[in-house]
N, C-alpha and C positions, 0 to 999 in steps of 0.2 A: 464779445465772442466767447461762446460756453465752451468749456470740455470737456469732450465724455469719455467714460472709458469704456463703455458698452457699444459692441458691434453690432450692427441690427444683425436677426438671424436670419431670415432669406433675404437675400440679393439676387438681381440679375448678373451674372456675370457677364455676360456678354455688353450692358450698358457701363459697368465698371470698367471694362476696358477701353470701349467708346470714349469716357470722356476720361480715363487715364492719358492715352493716346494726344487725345485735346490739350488735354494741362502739361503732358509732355512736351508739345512742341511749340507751346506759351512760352514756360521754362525754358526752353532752348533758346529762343529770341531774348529772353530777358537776359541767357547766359552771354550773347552777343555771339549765335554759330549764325545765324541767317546774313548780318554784316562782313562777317569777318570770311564764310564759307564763300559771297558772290566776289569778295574782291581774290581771294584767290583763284575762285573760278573763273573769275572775266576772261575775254579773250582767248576760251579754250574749251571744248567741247562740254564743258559742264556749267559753262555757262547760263543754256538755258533751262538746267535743274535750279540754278543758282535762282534764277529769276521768278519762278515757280513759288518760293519762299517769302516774296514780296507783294504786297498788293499791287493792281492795277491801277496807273496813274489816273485814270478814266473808262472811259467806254472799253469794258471787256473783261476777261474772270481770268484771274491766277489761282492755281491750288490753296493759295493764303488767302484768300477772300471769304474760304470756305470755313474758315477756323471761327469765327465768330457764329455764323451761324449753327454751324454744331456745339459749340456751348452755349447758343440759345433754346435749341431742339432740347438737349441732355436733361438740362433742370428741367424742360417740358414733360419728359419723358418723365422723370423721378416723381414728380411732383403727386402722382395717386399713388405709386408708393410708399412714400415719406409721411404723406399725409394721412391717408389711410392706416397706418400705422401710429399716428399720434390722435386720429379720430376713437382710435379704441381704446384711449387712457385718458383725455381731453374734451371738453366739452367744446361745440363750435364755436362760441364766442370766443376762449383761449386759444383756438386754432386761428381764428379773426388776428385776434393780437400778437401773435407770433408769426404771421404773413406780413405784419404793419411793421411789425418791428424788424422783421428781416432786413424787407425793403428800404426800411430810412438807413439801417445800416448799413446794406448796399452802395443807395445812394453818396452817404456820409464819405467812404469809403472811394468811390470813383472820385468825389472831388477834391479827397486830400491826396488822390495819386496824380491830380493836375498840380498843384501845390509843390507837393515834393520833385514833379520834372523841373517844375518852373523855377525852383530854389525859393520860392516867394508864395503869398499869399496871392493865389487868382480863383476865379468864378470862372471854373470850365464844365461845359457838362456833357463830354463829350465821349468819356471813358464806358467801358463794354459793363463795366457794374451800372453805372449809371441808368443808362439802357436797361440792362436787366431787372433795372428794380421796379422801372414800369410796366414791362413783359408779365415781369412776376404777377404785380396787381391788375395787369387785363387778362390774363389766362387764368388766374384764379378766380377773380369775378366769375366767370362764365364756365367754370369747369363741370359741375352740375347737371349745367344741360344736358338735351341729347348731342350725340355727335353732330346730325346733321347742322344745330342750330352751332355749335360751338366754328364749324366748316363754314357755314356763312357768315358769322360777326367776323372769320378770318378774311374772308374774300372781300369782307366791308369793308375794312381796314387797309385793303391794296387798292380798291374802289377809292376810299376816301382821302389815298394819297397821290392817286392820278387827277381827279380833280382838285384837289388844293394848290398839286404845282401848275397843274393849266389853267387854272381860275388869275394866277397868279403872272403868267407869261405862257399864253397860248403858245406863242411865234417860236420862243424857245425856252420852253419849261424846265429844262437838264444843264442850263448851262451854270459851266464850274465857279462860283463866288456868287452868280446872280441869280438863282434860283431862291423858290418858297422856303425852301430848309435854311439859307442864308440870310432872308428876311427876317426869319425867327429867330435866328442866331444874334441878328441884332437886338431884338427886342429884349431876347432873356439875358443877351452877357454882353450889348454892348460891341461886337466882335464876332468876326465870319474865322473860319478854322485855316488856315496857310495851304492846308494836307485836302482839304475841300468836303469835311467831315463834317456832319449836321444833327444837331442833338434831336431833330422832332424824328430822325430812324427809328425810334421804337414804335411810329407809328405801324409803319410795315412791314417791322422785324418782330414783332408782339404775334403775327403768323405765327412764325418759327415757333417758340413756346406754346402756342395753342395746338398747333397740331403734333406738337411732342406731347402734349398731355395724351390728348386724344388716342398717341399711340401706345402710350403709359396703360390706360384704362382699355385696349385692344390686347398688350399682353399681359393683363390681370383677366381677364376675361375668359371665358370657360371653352372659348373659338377652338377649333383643332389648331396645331401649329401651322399645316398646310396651306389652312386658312387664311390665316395671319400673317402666312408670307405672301402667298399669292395678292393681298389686300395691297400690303406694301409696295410689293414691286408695281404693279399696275398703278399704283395714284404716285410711286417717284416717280414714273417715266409721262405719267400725264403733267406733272409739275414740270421735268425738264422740257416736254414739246410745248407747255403753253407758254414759258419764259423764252425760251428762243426762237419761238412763231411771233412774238411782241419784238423782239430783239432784230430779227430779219426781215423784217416787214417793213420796221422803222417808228413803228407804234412806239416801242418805248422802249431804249438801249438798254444794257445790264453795265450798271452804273454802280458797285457796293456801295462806295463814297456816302451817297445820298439815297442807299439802297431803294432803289426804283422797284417797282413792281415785275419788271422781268428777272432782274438780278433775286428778289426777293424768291419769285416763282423757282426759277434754276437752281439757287442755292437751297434750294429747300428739298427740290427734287433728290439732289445729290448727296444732300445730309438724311433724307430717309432711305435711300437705297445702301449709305454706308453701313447703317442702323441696321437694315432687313442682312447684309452681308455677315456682321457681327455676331447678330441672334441665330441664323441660321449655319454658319460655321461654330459656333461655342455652344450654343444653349439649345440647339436640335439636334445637332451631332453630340451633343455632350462634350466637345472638346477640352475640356479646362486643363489646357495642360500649364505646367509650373510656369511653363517662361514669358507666359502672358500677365505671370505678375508683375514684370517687370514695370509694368504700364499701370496695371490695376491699382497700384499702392499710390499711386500718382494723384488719381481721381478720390482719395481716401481724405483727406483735404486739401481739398482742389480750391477752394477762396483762401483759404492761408500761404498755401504754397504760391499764387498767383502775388498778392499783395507783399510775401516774403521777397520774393523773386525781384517784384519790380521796384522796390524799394532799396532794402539792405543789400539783397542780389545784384542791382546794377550798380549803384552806389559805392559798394566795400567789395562784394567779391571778384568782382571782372580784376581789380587791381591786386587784390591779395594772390589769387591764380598767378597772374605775372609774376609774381616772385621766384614760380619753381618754375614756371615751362619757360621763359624768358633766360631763366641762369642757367637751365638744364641745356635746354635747345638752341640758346643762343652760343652756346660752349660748342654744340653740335655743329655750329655754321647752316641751322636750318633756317630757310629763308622770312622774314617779317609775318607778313602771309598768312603761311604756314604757322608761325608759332600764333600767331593770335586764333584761328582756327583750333589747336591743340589746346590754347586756352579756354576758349569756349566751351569746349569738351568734356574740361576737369573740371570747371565753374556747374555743369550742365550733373556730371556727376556727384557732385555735393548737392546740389537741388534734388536734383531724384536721391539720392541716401536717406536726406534727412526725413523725408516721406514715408522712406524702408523702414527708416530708424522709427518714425511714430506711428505706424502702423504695427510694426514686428509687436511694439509696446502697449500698443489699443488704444493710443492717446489721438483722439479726432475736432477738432477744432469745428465749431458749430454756430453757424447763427440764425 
C-alpha cells in the first residue's frame, strides 16, 4: 500500500462525499453503533431505524443492503478519473499492471480480514474487497467500449446469473444454503456461508461497477449537466421498476444475500439516483459547503480506513472506548444500552479524526 502526499487537483466533490458518506457508515459498524444503537432501540419506536441498519435476513431490502453496492458504483465511478489521469503520465501496459496489482491486493486483503474475524488461518472469499477485485477486473476489461456495449456485457452478466442458478435448481433457484452460489461455495472453500453469503456475487454485482464507470465517463464528458442529470434519473428509476417488476411478479425475489438480479437491478437503481442527488445538490448548485467535509475526508482513504477499522478498530478500540464512557457513564448510572451506544460513538470519532488527521496532513494511502 503506497503513500502519497500529493492530492489530485480536480476532484468531483460531489463523489468525495458519496463515498465519504459510504466509508462513514462502514466505520460506524465497525465502531459497533449499528449493534449497540438496535439493542437500545428494540422495543421502542426506533426500533425500526434500528433495523434499517442491518441486512435483510432474506427476501427483501433494508437501507444496509444498499451500502455495498454504493462502494461498488463509487470505484465505478472514479475509475476514468483515476485513470485517465495516470493515462497521461503512464504508458497502458503500466496502467495494465497497476489494475493487476491493485486487485491481488484487494483480494489479499479480503482474505486476511476472514482470517483475522476467524482468530485462525481460513479460506474465506467472501468479504466486499474480495468482490471488488473481480468487479475491478471486469469493468476495466470492457471500459473502452462504447457505452452501449459496456450496458450489455452488464445485462449479460444478470442474464448469466439467472441461468446459472436455474440451470442449477429450476423448482427452487433462491433457496438459502441450496442454491448455485452455495454449490460454488463448496467447490472453491469447501464450506457454504452460515449468513447465506455466496462468493460468485461478483458475477452480478461486477454491474454495479460497470455502470459506475460508464457514469464516471458521462460526467467527464462535454454533455450539458442538464443532460446528465435527466440521463441519470430516467435509467435509476428504469432500474428500480425493472428490479421490482422481477421482485413482484415472483420472477425473481431481491435477495442481496446471493444478490439476485432483481436486488442487483433495485440496488443499482438507488445507488445512481443517490449519485444523480449528490452531483446535482453539490457540483451543479455549486454547494461545497465546509461541513460536507465532514464526510469527504472519510472517502480520502477509504481502503485504509475500512481495513484500519475492521481490524485494529474492532479488535482494540471498541474496548479501549470503554474505559472512559464505562467509568464516566457508568458513574452517571447511565443505563448498559446506552453506554455502549456512546461508546460507539467515541470509537466512531477517533475513526473519522484519524482520516481529518491524514487528510489535514496530505498523507493518502494508495493501492
Amino acid at each position: 500500500m503506497a503513500v502519497s502526499n500529493q492530492k489530485s487537483s480536480k476532484r468531483l466533490f460531489s463523489l468525495d462525499v458519496f463515498r465519504g458518506l459510504t466509508m462513514f457508515l462502514l466505520i460506524a459498524e465497525a465502531a459497533g453503533f449499528h449493534h449497540s444503537f438496535y439493542d437500545f432501540a428494540e422495543n421502542t419506536f426506533l426500533e425500526p431505524v434500528a433495523l434499517q441498519l442491518h441486512h435483510h435476513p432474506w427476501h427483501g431490502l433494508r437501507f444496509w443492503d444498499l451500502i455495498q453496492p454504493f462502494f461498488m458504483f463509487i470505484v465505478g465511478v472514479a475509475m476514468p478519473f483515476s485513470l485517465g489521469k495516470r493515462l497521461a503520465t503512464s504508458s497502458k501496459s503500466q496502467v495494465n499492471k497497476h489494475i493487476l496489482k491493485r486487485c491481488l491486493l484487494l483480494f489479499a486483503f479480503g482474505v486476511l480480514l476472514h482470517c483475522v474475524y476467524s482468530h485462525e488461518l481460513v479460506w474465506e472469499l467472501w468479504n466486499v474487497l474480495v468482490q471488488l477485485a473481480f468487479t475491478i477486473l471486469i469493468a476495466y476489461a470492457i471500459m473502452n467500449l462504447p457505452h452501449k456495449y459496456q450496458l450489455l456485457i452488464s445485462l449479460g452478466l444478470l442474464v448469466l446469473t439467472e441461468v446459472l442458478y436455474r440451470m442449477y435448481d429450476f423448482q427452487d433457484p433462491y433457496n438459502n444454503g441450496a442454491s448455485f452460489g452455495s454449490y460454488m461455495d463448496m467447490l472453491l472453500m469447501g464450506k457454504i456461508n452460515n449468513g447465506g453469503w455466496v462468493t460468485i456475487n461478483f458475477i452480478p454485482t461486477a454491474a454495479h461497477t460497470i455502470w459506475g464507470v460508464v457514469c464516471g465517463q458521462v460526467l467527464l464528458s462535454k454533455r450539458a449537466e442538464k443532460e446528465k442529470l435527466k440521463m441519470f434519473v430516467i435509467s435509476g428509476f428504469i432500474l428500480l421498476l425493472s428490479g421490482y417488476l422481477l421482485d413482484l411478479t415472483g420472477i425473481t425475489p431481491i435477495v442481496k444475500r446471493i444478490a439476485t438480479t432483481s436486488f442487483t437491478l433495485v440496488s443499482g437503481g438507488f445507488t445512481l439516483l443517490t449519485l444523480t442527488f449528490f452531483y446535482w445538490y453539490i457540483d451543479v448548485r455549486n454547494n461545497h459547503k465546509k461541513w460536507l467535509q465532514v464526510f469527504s475526508v472519510v472517502g480520502t482513504n477509504s481502503i485504509f480506513i475500512y481495513l484500519f477499522s475492521e481490524t485494529v478498530g474492532i479488535q482494540w478500540f471498541r474496548g479501549f472506548g470503554l474505559i472512559f464512557t464505562e467509568g464516566i457513564f457508568g458513574w452517571l448510572n447511565f443505563s448498559e444500552d446506552l453506554i455502549l451506544v456512546l461508546n460507539s460513538l467515541f470509537v466512531l470519532f477517533i475513526f473519522w479524526y484519524i482520516t481529518y488527521f491524514l487528510d489535514k496532513h496530505k498523507i493518502y494511502f494508495k493501492i
